[in-house]
C-alpha positions as CSV (number, residue, x, y, z in Angstrom):
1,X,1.0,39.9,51.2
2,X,1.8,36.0,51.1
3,X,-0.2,35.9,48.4
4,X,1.2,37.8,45.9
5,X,4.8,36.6,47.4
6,X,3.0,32.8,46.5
7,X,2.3,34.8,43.3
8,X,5.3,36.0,41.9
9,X,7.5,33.0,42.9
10,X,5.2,30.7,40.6
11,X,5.8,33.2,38.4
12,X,9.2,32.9,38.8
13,X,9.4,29.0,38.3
14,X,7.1,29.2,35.3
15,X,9.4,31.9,33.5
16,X,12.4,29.5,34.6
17,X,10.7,26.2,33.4
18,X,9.7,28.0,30.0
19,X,13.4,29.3,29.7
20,X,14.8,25.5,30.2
21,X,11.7,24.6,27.3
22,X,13.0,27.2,25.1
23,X,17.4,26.1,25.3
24,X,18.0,24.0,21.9
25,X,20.7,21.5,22.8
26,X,22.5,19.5,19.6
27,X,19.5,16.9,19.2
28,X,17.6,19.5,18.3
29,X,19.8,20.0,15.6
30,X,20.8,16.5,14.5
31,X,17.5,15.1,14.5
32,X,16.2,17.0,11.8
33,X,19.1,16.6,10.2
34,X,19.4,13.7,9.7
35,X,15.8,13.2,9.4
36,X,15.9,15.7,6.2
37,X,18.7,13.6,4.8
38,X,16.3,10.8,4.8
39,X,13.9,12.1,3.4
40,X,15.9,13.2,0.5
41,X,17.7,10.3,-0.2
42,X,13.6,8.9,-1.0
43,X,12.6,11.7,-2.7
44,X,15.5,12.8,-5.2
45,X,15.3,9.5,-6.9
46,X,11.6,9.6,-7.3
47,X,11.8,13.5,-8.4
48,X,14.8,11.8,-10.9
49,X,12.8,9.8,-12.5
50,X,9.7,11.6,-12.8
51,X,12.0,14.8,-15.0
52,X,13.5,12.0,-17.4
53,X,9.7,11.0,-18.0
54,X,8.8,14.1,-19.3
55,X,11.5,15.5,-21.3
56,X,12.6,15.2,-24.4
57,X,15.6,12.9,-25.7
58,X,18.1,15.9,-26.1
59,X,17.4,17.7,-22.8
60,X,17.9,14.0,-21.4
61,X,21.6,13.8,-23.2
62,X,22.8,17.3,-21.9
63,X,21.6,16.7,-18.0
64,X,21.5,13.5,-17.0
65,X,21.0,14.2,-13.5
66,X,18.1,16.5,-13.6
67,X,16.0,18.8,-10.8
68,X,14.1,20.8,-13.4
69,X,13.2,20.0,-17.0
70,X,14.4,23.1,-19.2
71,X,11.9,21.6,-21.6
72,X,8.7,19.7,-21.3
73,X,7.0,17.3,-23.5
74,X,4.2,14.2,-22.3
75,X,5.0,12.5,-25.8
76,X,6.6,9.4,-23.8
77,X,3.6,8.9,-21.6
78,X,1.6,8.9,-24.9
79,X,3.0,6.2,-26.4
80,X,2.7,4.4,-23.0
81,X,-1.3,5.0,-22.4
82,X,-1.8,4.5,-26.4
83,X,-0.5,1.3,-26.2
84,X,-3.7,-1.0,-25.8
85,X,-1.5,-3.5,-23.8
86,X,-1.2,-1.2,-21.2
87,X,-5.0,-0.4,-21.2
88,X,-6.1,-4.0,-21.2
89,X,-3.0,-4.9,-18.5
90,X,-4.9,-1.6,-16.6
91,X,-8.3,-3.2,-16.6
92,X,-7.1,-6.6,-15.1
93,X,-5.3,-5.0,-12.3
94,X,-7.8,-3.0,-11.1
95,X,-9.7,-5.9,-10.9
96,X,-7.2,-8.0,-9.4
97,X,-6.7,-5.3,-6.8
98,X,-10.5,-4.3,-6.1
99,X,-11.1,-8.4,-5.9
100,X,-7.9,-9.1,-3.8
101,X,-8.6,-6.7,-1.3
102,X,-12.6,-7.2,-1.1
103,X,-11.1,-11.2,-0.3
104,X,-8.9,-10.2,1.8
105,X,-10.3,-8.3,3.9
106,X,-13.2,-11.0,4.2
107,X,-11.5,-13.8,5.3
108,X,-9.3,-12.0,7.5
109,X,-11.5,-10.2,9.6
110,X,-14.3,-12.7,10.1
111,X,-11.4,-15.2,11.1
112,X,-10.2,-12.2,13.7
113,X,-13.2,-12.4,15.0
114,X,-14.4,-15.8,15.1
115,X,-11.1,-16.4,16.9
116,X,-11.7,-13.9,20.0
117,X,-15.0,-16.3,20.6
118,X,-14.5,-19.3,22.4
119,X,-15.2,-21.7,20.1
120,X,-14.0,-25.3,19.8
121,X,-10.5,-26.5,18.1
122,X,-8.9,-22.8,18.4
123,X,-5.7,-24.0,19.0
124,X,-6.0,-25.7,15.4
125,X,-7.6,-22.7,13.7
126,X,-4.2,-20.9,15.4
127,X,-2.1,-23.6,14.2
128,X,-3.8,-23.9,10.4
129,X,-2.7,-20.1,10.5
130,X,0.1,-19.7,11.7
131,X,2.0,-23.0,9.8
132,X,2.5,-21.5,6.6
133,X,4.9,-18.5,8.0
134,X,7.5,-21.3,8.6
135,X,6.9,-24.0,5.8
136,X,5.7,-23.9,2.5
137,X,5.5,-26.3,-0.2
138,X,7.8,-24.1,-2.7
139,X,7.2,-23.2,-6.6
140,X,6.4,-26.4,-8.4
141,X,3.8,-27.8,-6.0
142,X,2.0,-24.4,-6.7
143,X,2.3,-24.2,-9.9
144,X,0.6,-27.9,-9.8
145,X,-2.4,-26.9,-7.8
146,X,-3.2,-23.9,-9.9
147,X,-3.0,-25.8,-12.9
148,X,-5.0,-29.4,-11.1
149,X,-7.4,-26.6,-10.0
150,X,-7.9,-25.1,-13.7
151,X,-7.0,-21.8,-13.1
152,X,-4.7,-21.4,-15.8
153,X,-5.3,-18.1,-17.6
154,X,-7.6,-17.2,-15.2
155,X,-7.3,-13.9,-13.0
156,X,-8.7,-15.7,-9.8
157,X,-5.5,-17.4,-10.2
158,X,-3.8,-13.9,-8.7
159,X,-6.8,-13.2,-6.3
160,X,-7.5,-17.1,-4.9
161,X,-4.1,-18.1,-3.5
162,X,-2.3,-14.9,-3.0
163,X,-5.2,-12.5,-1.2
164,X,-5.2,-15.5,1.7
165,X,-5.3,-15.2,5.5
166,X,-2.1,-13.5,7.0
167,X,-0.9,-13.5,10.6
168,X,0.0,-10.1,11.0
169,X,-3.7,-9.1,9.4
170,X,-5.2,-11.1,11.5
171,X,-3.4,-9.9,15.0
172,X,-3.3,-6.4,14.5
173,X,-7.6,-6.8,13.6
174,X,-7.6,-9.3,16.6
175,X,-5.9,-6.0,18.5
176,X,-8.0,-3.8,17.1
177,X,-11.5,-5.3,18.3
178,X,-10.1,-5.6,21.9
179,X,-9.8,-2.2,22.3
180,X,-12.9,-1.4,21.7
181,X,-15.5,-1.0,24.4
182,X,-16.9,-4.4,25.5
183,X,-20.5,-2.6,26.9
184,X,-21.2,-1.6,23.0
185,X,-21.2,-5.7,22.0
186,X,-22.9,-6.5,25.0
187,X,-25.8,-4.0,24.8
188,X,-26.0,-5.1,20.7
189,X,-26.7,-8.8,22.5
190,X,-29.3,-7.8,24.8
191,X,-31.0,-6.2,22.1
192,X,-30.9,-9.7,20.3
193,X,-28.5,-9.5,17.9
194,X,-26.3,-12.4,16.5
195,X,-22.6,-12.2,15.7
196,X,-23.2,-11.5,12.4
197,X,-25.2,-8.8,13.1
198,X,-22.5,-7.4,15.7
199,X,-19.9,-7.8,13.4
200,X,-21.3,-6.0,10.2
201,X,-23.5,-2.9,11.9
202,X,-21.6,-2.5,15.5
203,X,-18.2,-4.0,15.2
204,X,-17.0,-3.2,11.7
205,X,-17.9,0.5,11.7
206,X,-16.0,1.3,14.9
207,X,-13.0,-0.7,13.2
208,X,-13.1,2.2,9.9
209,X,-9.2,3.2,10.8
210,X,-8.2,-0.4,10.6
211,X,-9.9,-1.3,8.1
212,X,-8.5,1.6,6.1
213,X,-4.8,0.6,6.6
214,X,-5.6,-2.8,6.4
215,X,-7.3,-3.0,3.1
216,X,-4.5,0.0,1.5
217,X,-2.0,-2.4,2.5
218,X,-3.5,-5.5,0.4
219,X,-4.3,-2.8,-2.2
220,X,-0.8,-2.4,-2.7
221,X,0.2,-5.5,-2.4
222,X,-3.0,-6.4,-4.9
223,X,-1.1,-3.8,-7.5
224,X,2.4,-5.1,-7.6
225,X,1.6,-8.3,-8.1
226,X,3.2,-9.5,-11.5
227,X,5.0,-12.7,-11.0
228,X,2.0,-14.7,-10.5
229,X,1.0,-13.8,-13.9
230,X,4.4,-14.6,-15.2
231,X,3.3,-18.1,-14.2
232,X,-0.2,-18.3,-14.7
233,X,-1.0,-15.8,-17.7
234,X,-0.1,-17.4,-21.1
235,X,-2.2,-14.9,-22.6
236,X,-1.1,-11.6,-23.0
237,X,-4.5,-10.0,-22.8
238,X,-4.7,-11.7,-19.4
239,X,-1.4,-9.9,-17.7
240,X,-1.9,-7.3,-15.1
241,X,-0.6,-4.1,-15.7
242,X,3.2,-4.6,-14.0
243,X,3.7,-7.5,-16.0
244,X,3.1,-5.6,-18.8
245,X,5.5,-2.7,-18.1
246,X,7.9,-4.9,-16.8
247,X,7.7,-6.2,-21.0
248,X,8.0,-2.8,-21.9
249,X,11.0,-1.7,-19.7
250,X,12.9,-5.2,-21.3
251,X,11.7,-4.3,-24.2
252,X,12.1,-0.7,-24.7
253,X,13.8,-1.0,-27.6
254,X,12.0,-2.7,-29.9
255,X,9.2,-0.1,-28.8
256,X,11.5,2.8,-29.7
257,X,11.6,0.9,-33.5
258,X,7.8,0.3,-33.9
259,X,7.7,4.3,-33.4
260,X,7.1,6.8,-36.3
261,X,10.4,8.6,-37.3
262,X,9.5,12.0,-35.9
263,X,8.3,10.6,-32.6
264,X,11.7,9.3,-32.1
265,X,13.4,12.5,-31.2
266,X,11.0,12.8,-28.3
267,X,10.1,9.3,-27.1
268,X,13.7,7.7,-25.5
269,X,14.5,4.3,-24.1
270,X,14.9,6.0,-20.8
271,X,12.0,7.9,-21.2
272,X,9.6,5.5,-22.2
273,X,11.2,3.3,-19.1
274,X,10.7,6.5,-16.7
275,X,6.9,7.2,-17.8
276,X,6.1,3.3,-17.5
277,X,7.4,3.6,-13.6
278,X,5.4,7.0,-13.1
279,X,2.2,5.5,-14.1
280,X,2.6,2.2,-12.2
281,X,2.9,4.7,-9.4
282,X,0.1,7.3,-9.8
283,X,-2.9,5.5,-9.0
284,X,-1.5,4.6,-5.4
285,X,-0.2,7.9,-4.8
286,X,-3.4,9.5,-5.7
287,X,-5.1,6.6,-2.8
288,X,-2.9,6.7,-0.5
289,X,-3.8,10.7,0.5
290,X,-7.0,9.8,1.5
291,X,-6.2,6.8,3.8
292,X,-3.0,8.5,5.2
293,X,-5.1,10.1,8.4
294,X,-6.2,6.3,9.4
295,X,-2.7,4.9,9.8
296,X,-1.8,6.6,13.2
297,X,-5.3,5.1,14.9
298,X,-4.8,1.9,12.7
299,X,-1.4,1.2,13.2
300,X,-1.5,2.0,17.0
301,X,-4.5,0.3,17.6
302,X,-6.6,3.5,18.8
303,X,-7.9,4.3,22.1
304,X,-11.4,3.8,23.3
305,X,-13.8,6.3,23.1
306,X,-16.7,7.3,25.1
C-alpha cells in the first residue's frame, strides 16, 4: 500500500514539474523575436542583391526593392564569367587561398605545439609572437620589404607576409591539444615515436574540428584579400579575383559601353555590380556547408573522448 502511495505522489510531482516545463513566460516570446529580427536584417540584404543580379534592367526600374524577380534572366552574370579578367583574377585567388591557408595552417600549428614543450627561450618565442598585436611598422616600411625582398608582381607577395603566425590561431590550437587525452601522446612515446611523428599521425587527426575552423577561417580571410594586390600587382593578369571586381564595380560603366547594343537592355550598372558580389560570394557559401558541423567542437575546444 505505501508503495503505490510512493507511486502516485511521484507521479504527482512529475505531472507538476512537466506542467511548470510546459508555461511559456515572455522570454519565450521575445527571444525568438528578436532573434528572427536578426536574422532578417542579414538575410534581406543578401536576398536584395542576389534578385537585382538576375533580372533584367526594366524589372530593376519598376521594383527597386525586390523579394521575387517577376522576370529572370543570367545575361549579367555572363558578361561577368566571359570576361577573361575575372577568369584569370579567379585562378590567382584560388591559389592565393589554397597557398595561404596550407602556410597558415603550417606555421601555426607546429608553433602551437612546439610551444606546449618545454623548450629553451619560450618566453621569447611568446614575446616574438605576441609583439606585433600592439606595434607594427605601418604601410611604407612594408611596402619597402616587399619590394627589397623582390616580390613585386609576385603572388607570394599576398601568401608570404599576410598568411603569418596569429595569436588567436595559435591559442585556441594551443587549447585545443590540451584537451586532448595525455595517455594517447604518451603511449605514441613508448612505442618510440618522435614529435614529429606524434604530431602528424596521433596529434593532428584528433585535432580534425580545429583544424576545420581554423583553416575556413584563413580561407576566408585568403579570399578577400585585395589590397595587397592593389600594392603589389602592377600587372593586371597578376590581381586576385576581388581586386578585379572591385575594378569592375568602379568601373561599371565603362563596361555597360564596351557591351553590344542589344545586351544593354539586359545587362545594368546595378546588375552587373550585383552579379560581381554574388560570385565573390558563391564559392565560400558552397565551403562553408561542409565545415559548418566542426565549428561547435572547434570553437569550444571539444571534450575528451574515450
Amino acid at each position: 500500500m505505501d508503495l503505490e502511495v510512493r507511486g502516485e505522489l511521484d507521479m504527482q510531482k512529475i505531472k507538476v514539474k512537466h506542467g511548470r516545463l510546459r508555461k511559456l513566460t515572455i522570454g519565450d516570446f521575445i527571444i525568438p523575436a528578436v532573434l528572427t529580427v536578426g536574422a532578417l536584417i542579414v538575410i534581406l540584404p543578401v536576398w536584395h542583391i542576389i534578385m537585382i543580379s538576375i533580372v533584367p534592367q526594366h524589372v530593376y526600374f519598376q521594383t527597386p526593392i525586390l523579394m521575387w524577380p517577376s522576370e529572370i534572366t543570367f545575361e549579367n552574370f555572363g558578361q561577368i564569367f566571359n570576361n577573361p579578367m575575372i577568369q584569370t583574377g579567379f585562378r590567382n585567388t584560388v591559389f592565393i587561398t589554397l597557398a595561404s591557408t596550407a602556410y597558415n595552417m603550417f606555421l601555426n600549428v607546429t608553433y602551437a605545439y612546439v610551444l606546449l614543450k618545454p623548450i629553451p627561450g619560450k618566453k621569447l618565442f611568446w614575446f616574438i609572437l605576441v609583439f606585433p598585436m600592439f606595434f607594427g611598422g605601418g604601410l611604407i616600411p612594408y611596402f619597402l620589404l616587399i619590394r627589397d625582398l623582390n616580390l613585386m608582381n609576385n603572388l607570394l607577395a599576398m601568401v608570404l607576409p599576410v598568411a603569418g603566425l596569429g595569436i588567436t590561431t595559435v591559442v585556441l590550437m594551443q587549447s585545443y591539444i590540451r584537451s586532448l587525452p595525455s595517455e594517447v601522446e604518451e603511449a605514441a612515446r613508448i612505442d618510440g615515436a618522435g614529435d614529429l611523428r606524434v604530431l602528424w599521425n596521433i596529434i593532428l587527426p584528433l585535432c580534425k574540428p580545429m583544424l576545420a575552423t581554423l583553416s575556413l577561417f584563413a580561407a576566408v580571410g585568403a579570399w578577400n584579400r585585395w589590397f595587397e594586390g592593389l600594392l603589389f600587382m602592377q600587372r593586371q593578369d597578376l590581381w586576385p579575383l576581388q581586386l578585379v571586381l572591385r575594378n569592375m564595380l568602379n568601373n561599371a560603366t565603362l563596361t555597360l559601353e564596351g557591351l553590344p547594343h542589344e545586351l544593354r537592355a539586359t545587362a545594368f550598372r546595378a546588375g552587373l555590380q550585383s552579379a560581381a558580389v554574388v560570385t565573390a560570394m558563391i564559392p565560400i557559401v558552397i565551403v562553408y556547408p561542409f565545415l559548418q558541423k566542426y565549428f561547435v567542437k572547434g570553437i569550444t575546444l571539444g571534450g575528451v573522448k574515450g
